[in-house]
PDB file of N, CA, C and O in Angstrom:
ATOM      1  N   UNK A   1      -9.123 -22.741   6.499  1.00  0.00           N
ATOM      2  CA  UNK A   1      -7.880 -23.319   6.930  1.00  0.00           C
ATOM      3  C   UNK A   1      -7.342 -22.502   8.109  1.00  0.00           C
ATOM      4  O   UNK A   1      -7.137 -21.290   8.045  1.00  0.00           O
ATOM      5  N   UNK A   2      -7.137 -23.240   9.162  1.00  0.00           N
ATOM      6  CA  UNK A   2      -6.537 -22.399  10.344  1.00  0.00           C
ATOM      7  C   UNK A   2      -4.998 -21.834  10.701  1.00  0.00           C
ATOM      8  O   UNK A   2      -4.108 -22.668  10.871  1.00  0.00           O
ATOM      9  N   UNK A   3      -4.653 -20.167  10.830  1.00  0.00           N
ATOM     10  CA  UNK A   3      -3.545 -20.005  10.633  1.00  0.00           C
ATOM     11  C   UNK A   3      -2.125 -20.165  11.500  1.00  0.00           C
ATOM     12  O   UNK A   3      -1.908 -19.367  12.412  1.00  0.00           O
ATOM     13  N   UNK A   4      -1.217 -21.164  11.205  1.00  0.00           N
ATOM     14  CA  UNK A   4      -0.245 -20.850  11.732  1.00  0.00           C
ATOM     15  C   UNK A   4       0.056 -19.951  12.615  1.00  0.00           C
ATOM     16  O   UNK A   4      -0.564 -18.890  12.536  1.00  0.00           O
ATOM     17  N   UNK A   5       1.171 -20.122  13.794  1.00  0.00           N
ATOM     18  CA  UNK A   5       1.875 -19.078  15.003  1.00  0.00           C
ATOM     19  C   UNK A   5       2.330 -18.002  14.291  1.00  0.00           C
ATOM     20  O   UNK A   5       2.088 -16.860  14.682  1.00  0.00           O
ATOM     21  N   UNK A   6       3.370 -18.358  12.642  1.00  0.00           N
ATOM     22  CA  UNK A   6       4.028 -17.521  12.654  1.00  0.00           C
ATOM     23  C   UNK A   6       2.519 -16.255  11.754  1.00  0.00           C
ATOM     24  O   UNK A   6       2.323 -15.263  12.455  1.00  0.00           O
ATOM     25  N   UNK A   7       1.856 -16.288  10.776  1.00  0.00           N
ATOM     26  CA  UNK A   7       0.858 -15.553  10.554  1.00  0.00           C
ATOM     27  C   UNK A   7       0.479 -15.103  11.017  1.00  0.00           C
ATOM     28  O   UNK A   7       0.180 -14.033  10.487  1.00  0.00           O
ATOM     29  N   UNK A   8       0.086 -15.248  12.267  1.00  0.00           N
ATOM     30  CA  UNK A   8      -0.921 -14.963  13.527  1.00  0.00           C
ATOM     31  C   UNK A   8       0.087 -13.780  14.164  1.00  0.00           C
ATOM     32  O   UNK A   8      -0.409 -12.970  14.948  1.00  0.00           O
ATOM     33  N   UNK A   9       1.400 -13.699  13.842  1.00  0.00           N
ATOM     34  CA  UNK A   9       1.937 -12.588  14.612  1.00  0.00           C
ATOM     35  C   UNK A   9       2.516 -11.347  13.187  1.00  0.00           C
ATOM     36  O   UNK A   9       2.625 -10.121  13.207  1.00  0.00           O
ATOM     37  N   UNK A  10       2.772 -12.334  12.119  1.00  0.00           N
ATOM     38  CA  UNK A  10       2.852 -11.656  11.383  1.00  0.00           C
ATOM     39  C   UNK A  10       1.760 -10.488  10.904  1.00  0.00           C
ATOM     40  O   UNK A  10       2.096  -9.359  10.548  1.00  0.00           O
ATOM     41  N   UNK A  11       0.401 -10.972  10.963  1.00  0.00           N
ATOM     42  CA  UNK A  11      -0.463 -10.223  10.654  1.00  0.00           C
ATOM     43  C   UNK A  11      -0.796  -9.278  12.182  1.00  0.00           C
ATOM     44  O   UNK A  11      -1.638  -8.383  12.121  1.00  0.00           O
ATOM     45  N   UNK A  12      -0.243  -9.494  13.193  1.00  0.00           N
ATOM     46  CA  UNK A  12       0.085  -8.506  14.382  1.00  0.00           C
ATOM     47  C   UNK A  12       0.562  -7.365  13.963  1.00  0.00           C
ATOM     48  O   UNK A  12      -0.148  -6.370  13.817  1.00  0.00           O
ATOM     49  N   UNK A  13       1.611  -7.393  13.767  1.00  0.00           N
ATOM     50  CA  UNK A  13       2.653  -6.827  13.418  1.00  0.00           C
ATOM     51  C   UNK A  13       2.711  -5.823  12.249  1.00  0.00           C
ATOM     52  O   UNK A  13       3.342  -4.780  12.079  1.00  0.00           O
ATOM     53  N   UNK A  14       2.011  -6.369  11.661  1.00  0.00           N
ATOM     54  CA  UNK A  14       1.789  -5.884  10.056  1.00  0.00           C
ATOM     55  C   UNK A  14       0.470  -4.914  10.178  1.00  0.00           C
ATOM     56  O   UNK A  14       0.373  -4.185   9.190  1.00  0.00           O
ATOM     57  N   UNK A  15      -0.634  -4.716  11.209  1.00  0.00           N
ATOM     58  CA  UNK A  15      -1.469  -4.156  11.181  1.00  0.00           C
ATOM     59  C   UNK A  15      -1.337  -2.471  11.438  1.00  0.00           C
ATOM     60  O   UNK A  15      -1.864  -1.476  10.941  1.00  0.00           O
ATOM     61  N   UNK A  16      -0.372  -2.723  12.457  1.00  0.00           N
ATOM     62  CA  UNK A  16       0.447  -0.890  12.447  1.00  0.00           C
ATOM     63  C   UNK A  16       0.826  -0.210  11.332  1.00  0.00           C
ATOM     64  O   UNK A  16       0.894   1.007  11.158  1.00  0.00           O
ATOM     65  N   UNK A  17       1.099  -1.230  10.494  1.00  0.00           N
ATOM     66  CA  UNK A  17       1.677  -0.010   9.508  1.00  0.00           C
ATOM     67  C   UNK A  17       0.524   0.361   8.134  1.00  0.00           C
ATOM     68  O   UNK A  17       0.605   1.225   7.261  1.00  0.00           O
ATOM     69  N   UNK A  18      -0.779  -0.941   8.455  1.00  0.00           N
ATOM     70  CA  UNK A  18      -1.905  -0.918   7.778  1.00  0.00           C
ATOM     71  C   UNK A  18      -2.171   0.888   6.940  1.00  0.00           C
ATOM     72  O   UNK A  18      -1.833   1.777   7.722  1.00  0.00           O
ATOM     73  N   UNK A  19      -2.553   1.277   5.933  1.00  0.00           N
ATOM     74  CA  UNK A  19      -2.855   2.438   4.685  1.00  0.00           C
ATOM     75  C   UNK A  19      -1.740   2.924   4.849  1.00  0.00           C
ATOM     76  O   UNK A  19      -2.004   4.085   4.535  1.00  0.00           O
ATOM     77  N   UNK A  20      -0.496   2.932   5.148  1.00  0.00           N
ATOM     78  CA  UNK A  20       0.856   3.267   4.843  1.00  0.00           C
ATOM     79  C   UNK A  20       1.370   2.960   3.152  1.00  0.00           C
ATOM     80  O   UNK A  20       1.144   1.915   2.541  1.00  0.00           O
ATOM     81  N   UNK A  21       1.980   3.959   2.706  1.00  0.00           N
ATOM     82  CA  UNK A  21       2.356   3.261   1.418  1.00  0.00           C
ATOM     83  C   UNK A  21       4.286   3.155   1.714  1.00  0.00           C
ATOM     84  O   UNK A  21       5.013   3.824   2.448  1.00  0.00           O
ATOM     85  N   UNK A  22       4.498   2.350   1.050  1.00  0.00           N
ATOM     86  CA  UNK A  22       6.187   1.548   1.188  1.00  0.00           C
ATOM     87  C   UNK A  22       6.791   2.455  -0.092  1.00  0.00           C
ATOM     88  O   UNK A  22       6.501   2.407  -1.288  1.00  0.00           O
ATOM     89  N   UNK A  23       7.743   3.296   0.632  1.00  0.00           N
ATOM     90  CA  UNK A  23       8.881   3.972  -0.385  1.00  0.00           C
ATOM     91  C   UNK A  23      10.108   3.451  -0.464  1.00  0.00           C
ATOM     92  O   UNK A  23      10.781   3.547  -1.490  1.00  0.00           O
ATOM     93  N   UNK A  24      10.531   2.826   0.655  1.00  0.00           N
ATOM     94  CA  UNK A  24      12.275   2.230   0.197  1.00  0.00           C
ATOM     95  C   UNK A  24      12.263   0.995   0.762  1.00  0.00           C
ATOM     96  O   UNK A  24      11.695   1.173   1.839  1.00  0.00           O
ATOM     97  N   UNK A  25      12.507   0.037   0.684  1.00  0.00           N
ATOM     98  CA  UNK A  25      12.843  -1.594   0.712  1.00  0.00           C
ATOM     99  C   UNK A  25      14.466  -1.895   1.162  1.00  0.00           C
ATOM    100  O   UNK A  25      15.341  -1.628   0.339  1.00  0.00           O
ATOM    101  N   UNK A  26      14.852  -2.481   2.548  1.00  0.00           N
ATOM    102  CA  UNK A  26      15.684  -2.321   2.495  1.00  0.00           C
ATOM    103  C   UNK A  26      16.210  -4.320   3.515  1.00  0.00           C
ATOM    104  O   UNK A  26      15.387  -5.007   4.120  1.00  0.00           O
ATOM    105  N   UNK A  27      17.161  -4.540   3.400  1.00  0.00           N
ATOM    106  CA  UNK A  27      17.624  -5.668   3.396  1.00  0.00           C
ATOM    107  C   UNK A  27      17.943  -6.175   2.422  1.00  0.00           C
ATOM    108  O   UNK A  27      18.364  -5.499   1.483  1.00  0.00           O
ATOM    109  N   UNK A  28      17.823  -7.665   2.351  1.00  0.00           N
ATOM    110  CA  UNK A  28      18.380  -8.883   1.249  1.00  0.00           C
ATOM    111  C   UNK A  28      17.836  -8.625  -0.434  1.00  0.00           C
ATOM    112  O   UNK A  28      18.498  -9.036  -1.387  1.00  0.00           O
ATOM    113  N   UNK A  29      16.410  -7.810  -0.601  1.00  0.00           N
ATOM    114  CA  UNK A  29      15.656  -7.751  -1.048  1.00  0.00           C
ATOM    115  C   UNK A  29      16.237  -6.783  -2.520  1.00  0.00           C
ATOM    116  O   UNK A  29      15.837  -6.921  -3.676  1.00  0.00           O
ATOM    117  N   UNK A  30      17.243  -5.848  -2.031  1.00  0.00           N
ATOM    118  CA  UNK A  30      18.135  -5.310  -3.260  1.00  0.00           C
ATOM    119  C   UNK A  30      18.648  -6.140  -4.417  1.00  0.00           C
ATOM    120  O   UNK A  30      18.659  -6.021  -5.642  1.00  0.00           O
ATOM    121  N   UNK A  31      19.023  -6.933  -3.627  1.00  0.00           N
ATOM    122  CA  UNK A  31      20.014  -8.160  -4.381  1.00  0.00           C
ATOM    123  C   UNK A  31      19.087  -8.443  -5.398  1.00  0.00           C
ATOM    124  O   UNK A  31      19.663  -8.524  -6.483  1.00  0.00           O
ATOM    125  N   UNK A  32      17.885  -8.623  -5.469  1.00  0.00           N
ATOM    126  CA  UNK A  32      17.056  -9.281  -6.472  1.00  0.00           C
ATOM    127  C   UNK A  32      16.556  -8.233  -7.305  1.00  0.00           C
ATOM    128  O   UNK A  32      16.065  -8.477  -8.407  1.00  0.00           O
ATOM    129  N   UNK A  33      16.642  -7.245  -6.906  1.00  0.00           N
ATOM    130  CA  UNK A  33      16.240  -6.043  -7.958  1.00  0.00           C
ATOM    131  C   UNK A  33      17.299  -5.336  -8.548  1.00  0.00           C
ATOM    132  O   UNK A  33      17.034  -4.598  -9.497  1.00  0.00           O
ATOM    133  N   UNK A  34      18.630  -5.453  -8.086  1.00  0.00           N
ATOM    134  CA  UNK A  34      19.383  -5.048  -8.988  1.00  0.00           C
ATOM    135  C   UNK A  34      19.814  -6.134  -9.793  1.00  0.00           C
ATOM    136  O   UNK A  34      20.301  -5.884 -10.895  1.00  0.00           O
ATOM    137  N   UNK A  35      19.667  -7.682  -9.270  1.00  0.00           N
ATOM    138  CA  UNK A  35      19.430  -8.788 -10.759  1.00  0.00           C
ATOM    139  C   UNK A  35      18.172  -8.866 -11.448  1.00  0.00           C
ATOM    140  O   UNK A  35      18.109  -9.691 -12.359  1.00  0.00           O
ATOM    141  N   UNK A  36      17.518  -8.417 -11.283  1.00  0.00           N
ATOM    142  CA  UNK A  36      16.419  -8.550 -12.348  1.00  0.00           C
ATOM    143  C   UNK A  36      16.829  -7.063 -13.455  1.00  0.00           C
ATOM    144  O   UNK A  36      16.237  -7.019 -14.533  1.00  0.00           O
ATOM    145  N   UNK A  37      17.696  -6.080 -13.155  1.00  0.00           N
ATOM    146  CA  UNK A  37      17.728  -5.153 -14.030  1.00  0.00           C
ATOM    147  C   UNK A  37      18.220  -5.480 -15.455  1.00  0.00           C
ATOM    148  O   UNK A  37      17.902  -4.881 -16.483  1.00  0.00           O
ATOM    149  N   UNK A  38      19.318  -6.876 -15.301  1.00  0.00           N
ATOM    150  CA  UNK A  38      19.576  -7.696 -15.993  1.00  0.00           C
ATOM    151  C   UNK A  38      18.943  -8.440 -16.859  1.00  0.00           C
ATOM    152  O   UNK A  38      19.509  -9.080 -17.746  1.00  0.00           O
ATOM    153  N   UNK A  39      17.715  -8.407 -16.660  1.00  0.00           N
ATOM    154  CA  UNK A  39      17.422  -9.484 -17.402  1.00  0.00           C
ATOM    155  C   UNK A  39      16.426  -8.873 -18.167  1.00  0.00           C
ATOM    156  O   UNK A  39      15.469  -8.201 -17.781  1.00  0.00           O
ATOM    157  N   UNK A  40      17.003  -9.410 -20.103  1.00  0.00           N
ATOM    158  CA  UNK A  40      16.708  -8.011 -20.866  1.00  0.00           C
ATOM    159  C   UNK A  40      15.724  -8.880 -21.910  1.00  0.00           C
ATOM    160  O   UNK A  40      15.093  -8.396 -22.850  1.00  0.00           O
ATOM    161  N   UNK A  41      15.765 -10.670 -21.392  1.00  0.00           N
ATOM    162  CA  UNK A  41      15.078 -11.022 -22.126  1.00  0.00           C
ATOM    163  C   UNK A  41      13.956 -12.075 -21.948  1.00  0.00           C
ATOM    164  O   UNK A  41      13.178 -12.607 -22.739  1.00  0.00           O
ATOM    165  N   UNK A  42      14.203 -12.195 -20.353  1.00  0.00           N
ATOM    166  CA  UNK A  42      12.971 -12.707 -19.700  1.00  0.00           C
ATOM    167  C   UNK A  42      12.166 -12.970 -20.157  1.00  0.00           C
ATOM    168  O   UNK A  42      11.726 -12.014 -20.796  1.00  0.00           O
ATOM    169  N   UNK A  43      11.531 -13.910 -20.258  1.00  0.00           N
ATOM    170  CA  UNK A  43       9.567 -14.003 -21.051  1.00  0.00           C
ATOM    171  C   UNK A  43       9.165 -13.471 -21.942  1.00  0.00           C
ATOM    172  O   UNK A  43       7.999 -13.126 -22.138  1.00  0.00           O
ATOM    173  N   UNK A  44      10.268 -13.300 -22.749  1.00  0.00           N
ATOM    174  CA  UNK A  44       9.793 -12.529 -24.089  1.00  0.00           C
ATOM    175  C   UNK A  44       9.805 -12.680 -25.308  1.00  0.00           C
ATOM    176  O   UNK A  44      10.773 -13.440 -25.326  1.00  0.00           O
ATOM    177  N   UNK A  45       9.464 -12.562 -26.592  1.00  0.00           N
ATOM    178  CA  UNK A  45       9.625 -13.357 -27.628  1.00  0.00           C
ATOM    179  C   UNK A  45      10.567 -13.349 -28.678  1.00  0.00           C
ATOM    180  O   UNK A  45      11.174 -14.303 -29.164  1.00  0.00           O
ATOM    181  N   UNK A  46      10.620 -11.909 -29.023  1.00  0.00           N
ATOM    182  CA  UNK A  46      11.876 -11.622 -29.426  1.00  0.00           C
ATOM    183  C   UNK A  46      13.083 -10.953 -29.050  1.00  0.00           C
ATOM    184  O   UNK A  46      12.961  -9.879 -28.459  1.00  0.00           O
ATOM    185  N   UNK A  47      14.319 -11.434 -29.306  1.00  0.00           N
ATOM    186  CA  UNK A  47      15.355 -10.743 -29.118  1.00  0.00           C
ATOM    187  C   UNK A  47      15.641  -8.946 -29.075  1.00  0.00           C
ATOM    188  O   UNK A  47      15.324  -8.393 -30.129  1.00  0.00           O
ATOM    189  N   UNK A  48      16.051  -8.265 -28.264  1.00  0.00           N
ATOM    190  CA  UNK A  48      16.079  -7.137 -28.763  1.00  0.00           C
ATOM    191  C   UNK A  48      17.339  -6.570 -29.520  1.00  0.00           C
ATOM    192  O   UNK A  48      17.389  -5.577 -30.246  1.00  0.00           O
ATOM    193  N   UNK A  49      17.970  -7.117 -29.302  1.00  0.00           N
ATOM    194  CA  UNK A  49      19.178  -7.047 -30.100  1.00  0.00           C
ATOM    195  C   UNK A  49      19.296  -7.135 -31.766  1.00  0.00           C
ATOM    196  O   UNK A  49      19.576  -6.158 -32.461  1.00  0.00           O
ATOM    197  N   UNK A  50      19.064  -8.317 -32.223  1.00  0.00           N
ATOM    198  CA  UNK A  50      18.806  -8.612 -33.450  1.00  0.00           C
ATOM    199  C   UNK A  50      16.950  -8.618 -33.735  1.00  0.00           C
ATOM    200  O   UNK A  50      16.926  -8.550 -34.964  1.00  0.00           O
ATOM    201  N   UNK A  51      16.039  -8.645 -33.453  1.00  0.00           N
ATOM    202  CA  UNK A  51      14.623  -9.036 -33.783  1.00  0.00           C
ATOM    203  C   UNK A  51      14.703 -10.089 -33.600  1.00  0.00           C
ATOM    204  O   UNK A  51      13.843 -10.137 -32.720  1.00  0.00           O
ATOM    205  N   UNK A  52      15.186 -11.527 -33.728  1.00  0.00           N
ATOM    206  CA  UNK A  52      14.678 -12.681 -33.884  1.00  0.00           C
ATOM    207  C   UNK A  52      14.068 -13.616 -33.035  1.00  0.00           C
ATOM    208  O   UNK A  52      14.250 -13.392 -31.839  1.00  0.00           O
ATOM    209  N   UNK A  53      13.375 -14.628 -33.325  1.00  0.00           N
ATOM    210  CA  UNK A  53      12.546 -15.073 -32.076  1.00  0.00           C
ATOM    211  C   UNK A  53      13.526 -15.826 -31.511  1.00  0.00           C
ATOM    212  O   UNK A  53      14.423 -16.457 -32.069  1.00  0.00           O
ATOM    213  N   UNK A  54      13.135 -15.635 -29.690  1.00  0.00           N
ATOM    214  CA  UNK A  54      14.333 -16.300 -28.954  1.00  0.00           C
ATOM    215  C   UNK A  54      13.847 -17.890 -28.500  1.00  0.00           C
ATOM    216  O   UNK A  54      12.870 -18.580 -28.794  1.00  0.00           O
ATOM    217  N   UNK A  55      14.842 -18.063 -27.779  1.00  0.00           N
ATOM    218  CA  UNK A  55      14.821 -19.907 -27.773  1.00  0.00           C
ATOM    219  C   UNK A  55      14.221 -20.242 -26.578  1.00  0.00           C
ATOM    220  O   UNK A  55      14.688 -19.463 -25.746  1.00  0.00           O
ATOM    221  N   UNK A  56      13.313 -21.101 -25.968  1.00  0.00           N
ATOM    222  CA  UNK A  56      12.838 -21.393 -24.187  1.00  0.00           C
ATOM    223  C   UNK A  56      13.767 -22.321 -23.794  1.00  0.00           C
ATOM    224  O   UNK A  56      14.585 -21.725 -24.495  1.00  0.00           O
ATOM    225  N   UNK A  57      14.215 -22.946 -23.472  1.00  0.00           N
ATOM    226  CA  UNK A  57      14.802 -24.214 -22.822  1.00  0.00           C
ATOM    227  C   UNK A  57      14.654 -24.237 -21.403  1.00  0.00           C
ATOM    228  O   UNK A  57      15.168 -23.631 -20.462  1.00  0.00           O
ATOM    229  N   UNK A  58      13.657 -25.263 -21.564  1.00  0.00           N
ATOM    230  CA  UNK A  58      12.899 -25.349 -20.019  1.00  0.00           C
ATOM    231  C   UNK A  58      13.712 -26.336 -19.202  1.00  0.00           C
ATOM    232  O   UNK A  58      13.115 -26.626 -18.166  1.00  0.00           O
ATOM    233  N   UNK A  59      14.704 -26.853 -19.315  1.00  0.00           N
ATOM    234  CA  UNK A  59      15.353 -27.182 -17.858  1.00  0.00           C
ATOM    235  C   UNK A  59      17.214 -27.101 -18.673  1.00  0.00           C
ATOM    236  O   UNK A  59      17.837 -27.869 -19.407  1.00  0.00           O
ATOM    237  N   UNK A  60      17.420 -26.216 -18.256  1.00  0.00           N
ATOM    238  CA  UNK A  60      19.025 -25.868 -18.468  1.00  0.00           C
ATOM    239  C   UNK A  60      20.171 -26.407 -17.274  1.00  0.00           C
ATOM    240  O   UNK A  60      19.971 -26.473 -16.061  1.00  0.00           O
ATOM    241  N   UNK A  61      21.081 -26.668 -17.815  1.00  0.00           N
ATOM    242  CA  UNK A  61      21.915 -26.742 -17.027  1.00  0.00           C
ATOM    243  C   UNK A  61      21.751 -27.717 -15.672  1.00  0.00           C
ATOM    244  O   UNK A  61      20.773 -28.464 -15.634  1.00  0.00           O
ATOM    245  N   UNK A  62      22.575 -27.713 -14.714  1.00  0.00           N
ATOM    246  CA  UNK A  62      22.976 -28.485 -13.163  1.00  0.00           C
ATOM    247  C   UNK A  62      21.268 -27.785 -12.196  1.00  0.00           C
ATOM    248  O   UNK A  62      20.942 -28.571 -11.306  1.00  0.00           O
ATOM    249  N   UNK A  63      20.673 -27.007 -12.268  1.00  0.00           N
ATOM    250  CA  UNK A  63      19.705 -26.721 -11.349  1.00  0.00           C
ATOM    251  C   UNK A  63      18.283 -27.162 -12.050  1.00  0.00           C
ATOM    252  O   UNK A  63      17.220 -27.240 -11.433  1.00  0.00           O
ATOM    253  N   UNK A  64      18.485 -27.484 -13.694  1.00  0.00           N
ATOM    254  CA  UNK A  64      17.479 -27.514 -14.186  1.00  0.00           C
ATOM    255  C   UNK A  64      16.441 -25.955 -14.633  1.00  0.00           C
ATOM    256  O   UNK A  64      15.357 -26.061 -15.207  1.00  0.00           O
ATOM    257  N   UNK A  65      16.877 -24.989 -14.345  1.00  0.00           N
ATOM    258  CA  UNK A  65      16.101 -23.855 -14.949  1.00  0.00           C
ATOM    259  C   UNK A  65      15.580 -23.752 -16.162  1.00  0.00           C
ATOM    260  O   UNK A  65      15.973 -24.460 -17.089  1.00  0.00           O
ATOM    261  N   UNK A  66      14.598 -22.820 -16.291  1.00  0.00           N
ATOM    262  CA  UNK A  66      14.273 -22.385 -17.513  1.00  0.00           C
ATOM    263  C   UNK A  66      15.172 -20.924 -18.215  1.00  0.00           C
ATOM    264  O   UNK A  66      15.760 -20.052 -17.576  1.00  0.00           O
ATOM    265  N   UNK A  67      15.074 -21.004 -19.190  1.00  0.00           N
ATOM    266  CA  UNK A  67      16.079 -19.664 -19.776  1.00  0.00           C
ATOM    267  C   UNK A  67      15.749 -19.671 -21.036  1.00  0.00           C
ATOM    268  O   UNK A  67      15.415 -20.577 -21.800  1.00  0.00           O
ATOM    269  N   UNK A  68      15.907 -18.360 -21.177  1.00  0.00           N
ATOM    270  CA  UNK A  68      15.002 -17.794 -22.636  1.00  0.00           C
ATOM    271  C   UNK A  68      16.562 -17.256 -23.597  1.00  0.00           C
ATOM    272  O   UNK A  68      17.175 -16.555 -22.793  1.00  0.00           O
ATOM    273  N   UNK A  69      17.250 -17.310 -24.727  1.00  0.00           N
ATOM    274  CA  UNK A  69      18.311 -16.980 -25.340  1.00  0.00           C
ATOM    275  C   UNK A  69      17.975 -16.796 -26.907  1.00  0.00           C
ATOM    276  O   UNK A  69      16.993 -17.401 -27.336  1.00  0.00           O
ATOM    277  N   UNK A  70      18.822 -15.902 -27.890  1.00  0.00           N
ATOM    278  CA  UNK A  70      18.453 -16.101 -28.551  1.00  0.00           C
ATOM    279  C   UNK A  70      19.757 -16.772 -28.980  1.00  0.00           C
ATOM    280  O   UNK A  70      20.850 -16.584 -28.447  1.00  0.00           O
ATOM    281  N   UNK A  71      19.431 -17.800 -30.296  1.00  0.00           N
ATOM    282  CA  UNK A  71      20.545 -18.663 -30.678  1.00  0.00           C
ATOM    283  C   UNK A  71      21.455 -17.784 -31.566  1.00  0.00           C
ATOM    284  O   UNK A  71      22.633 -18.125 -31.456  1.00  0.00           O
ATOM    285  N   UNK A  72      21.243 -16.697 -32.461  1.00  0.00           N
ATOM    286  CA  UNK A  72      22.220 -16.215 -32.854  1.00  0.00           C
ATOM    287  C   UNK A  72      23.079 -15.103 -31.750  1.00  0.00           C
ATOM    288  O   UNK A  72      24.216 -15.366 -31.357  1.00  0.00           O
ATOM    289  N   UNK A  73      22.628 -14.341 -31.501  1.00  0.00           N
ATOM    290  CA  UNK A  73      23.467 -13.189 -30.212  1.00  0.00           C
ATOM    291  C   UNK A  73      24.184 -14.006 -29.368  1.00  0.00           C
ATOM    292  O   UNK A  73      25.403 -13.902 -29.503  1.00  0.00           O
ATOM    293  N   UNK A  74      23.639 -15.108 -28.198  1.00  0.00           N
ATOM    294  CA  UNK A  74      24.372 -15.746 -27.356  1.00  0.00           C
ATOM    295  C   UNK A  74      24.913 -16.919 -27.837  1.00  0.00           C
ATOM    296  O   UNK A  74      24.525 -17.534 -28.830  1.00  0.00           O
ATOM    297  N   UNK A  75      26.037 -17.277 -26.928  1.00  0.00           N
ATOM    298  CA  UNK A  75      26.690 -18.354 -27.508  1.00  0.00           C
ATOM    299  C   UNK A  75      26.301 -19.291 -26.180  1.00  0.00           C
ATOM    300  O   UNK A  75      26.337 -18.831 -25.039  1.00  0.00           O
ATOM    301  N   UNK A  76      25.996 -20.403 -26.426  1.00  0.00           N
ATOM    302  CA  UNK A  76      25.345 -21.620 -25.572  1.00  0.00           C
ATOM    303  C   UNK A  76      26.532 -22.337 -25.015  1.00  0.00           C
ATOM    304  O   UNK A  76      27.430 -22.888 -25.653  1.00  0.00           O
ATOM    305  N   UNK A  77      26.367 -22.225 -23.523  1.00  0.00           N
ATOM    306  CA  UNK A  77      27.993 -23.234 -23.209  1.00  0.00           C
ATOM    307  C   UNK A  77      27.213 -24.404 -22.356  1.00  0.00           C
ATOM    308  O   UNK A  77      26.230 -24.162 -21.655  1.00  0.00           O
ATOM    309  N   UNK A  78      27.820 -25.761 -22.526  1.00  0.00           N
ATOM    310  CA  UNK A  78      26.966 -26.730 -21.784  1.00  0.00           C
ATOM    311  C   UNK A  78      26.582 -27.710 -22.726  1.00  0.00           C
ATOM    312  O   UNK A  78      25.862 -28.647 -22.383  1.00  0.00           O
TER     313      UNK A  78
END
């Protein structure tokens, strides 16, 4: 498959800093790692709070998401 303008400069660009290893990340990119610190129950099976197995509900709410809860600890609004 033949690559795109923007690849073609991206992988320019990107070749300078080639066997470098990445220590700090900086821009927009925080935002998502200090929300993921949050999230205590992501993909997982049981609750840590109480033990019990938690709930999937694969399209929640106005965006349709998936979200993992457990039914006794959280209270479900919606």
């Amino acid at each position: 498959m033949p690559e795109g303008p923007s690849l073609v400069i991206l992988r320019q660009q990107a070749e300078k800093f080639s066997g470098r290893t990445v220590r700090e990340v900086g821009g927009n990119s925080r935002a998502g790692i200090e929300r993921k610190k949050h999230y205590q129950v992501h993909t997982r099976t049981e609750c840590p709070r109480c033990g019990r197995k938690l709930e999937y509900h694969a399209e929640l709410g106005k965006k349709q998401r998936r979200a993992f809860a457990c039914g006794h600890c959280q209270k479900r609004y919606g």
